[in-house]
N, C-alpha and C positions, 0 to 999 in steps of 0.2 A: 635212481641210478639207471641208465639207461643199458641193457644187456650188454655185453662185451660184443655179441656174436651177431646183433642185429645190424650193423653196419650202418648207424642214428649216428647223429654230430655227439662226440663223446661231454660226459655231464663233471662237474664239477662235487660229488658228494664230497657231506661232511666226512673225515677221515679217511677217505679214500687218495692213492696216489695216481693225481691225473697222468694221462698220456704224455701229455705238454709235460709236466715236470720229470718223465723220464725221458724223453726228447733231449731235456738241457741239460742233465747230467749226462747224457752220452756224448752231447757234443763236446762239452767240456772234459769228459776223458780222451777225446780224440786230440783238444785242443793240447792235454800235456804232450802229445807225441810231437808237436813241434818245439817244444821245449828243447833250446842245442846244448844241453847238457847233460854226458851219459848217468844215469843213476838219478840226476834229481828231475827227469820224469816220470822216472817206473814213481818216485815216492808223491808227488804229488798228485800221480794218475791213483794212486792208494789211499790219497784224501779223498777224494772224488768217490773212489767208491766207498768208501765208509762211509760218507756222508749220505749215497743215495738211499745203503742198505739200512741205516739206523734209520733215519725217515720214515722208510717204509712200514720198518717194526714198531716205532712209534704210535703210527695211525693208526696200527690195530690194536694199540694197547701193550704192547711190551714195552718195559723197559730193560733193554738190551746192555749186556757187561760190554768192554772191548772187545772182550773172546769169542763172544755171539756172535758180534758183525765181521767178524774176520773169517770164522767158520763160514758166514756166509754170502761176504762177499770174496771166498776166493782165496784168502790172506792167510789161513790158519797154516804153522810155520811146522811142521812134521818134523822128526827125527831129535836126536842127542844135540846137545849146543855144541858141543864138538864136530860130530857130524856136520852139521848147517857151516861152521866157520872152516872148515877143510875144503865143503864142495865149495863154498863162496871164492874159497883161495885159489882153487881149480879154475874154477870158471871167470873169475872178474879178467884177466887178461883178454880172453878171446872176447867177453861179453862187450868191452870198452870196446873194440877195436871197431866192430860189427855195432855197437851203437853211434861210434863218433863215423863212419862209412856212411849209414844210413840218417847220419844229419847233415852230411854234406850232398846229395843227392835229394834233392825236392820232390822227384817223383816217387821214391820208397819212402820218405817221408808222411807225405801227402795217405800212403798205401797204410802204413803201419796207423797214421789216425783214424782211418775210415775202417780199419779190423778194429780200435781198441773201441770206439763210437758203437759200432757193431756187436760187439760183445758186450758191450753195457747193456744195450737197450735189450738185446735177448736176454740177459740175465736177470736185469729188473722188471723184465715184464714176467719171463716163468715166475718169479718169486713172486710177486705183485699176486699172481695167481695161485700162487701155491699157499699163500696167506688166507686169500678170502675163501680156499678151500677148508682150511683148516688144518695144516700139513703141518704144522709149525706146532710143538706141542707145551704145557709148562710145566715146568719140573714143581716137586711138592714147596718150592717156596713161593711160588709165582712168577722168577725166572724164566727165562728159556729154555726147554729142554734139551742138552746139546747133542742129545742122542739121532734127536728129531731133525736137529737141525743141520746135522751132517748128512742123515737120509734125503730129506732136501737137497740141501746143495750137491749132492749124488745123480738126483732126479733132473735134477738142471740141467747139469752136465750132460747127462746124458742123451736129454732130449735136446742137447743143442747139437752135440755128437753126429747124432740122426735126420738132422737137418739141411735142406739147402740153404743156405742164411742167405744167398745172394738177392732175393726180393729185397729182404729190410737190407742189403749190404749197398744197395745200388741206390734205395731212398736215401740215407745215411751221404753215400758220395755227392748227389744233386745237396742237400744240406748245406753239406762242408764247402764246395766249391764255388758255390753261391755268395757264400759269407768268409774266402779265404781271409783275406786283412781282419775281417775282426775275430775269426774263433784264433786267427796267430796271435792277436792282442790278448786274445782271453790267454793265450799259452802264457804267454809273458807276466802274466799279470797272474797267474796258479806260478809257476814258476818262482816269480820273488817270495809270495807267500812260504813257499815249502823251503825255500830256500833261507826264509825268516825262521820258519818253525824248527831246524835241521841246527840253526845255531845257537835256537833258544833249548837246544838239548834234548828237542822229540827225536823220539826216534820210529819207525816204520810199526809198533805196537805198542800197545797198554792205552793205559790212561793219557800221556801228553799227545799222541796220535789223536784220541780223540775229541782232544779239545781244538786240536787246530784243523780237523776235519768240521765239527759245528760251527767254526770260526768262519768260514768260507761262504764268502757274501754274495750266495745266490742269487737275492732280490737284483741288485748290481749285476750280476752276470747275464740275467734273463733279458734287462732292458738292454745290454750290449748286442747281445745277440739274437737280437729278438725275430729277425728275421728268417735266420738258420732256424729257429727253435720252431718258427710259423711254419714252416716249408717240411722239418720235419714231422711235425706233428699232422699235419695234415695226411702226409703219406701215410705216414705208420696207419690212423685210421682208415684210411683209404683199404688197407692189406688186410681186409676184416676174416677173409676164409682163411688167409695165412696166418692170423693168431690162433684164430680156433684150430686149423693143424696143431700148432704150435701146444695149446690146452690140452686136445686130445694126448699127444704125445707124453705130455708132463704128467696127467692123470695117470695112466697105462703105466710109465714106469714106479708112480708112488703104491697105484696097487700092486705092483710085482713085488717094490720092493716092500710092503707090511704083508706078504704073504710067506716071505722069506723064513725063515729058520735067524734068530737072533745069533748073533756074534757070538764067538766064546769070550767070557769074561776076561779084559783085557785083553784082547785084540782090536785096539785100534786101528784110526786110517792109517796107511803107508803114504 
């Protein structure tokens, strides 16, 4: 496996999650934001990333619950069920209005794909990396440790936080615009899917989420888009000092945070 940091044509190891393959799942999160229907693209941009993050833990040998990859990709749903269905009831008015706005306007369209694209690809590259560090721990059954895995997805955040993302935001937009018609076809085409899966009774967690998140026919999507995914991939390796920022940053904050003083029992995340 060719260093991350030497800036070589990226290698293909066994178990390893290539570049290229987080290339296409970012474009394909970008591709739900064209999706002209409020709500069934936040959920199918939520297949997308289930699917990249179980992937991921796979190749290194986990096998991941739903709860795993939701902790971290992002998805783990905080608070009382009452809580969660009050603020939903608050906010679904303005949220529709502001999403059906920004599908009638092509250029915040266009904007909202290239942040969600964006935010994939930094997501699944810190993690990608916080894997082959060892960050990811496993609980006494062999499990995920969710302890570990919240520190993680912690450590993510935060060193995206800390970032100028516009290097990989601006490779990302050359991607997307390069290949507008078909990552819209790929929308369309995650779109019916989520929108299959939504009536077959999944719902945005558990178990039926993640069977119509492995359902999702990458081989097919990579040949669609095969030129977005060339053009990204190329960049991203192209930005070899800005991953390694990128490493440094994630490392730094995983040792801050194992040097930390542990939680008091039962306080979790907010």
């Amino acid at each position: 496996m060719v260093d991350q940091r030497d800036g070589g044509a990226p290698a293909e190891g066994a178990g390893e999650a290539s570049l290229r393959g987080l290339s296409l799942v970012s474009i394909l999160a970008g591709a739900c934001e064209l999706i002209p229907v409020p709500l069934l693209d936040d959920w199918a941009e939520s297949l997308v990333r289930r699917r990249a993050v179980a992937d991921l833990l796979r190749e290194r040998g986990f096998d991941p619950t739903p709860g795993d990859v939701e902790v971290l990709a992002g998805l783990e749903r905080t608070g009382g069920c009452v809580q969660r269905i009050v603020g939903s009831l608050v906010k679904l008015p303005l949220y529709l209005v502001k999403k059906l706005f920004r599908k009638l306007v092509v250029v915040l369209a266009i904007h909202e794909a290239v942040d969600a694209a964006s935010a994939l690809l930094h997501e699944t590259y810190l993690l990608r990396h916080g894997l082959a560090l060892g960050a990811l721990g496993r609980a006494p059954d062999g499990r995920v440790d969710r302890e570990s895995a919240r520190r993680l997805r912690r450590a993510i955040e935060a060193t995206i936080a800390g970032t100028d993302t516009r290097p990989l935001s601006r490779a990302v937009r050359g991607a997307l615009g390069g290949s507008r018609s078909a990552v819209a076809a790929a929308g369309a085409r995650l779109g019916r899917r989520a929108s299959a899966a939504r009536a077959a009774g999944a719902e945005p967690g558990g178990a039926a989420a993640e069977r119509a998140a492995e359902e999702l026919p990458l081989d097919r999507e990579e040949r669609e888009l095969e030129g977005a995914v060339d053009r990204l991939h190329q960049a991203v390796w192209l930005q070899a000092p800005y991953r390694a920022a990128l490493e440094r940053r994630l490392e730094g904050h995983l040792a801050a945070a194992a040097q930390a003083p542990a939680a008091p029992p039962g306080d979790g995340p907010r």
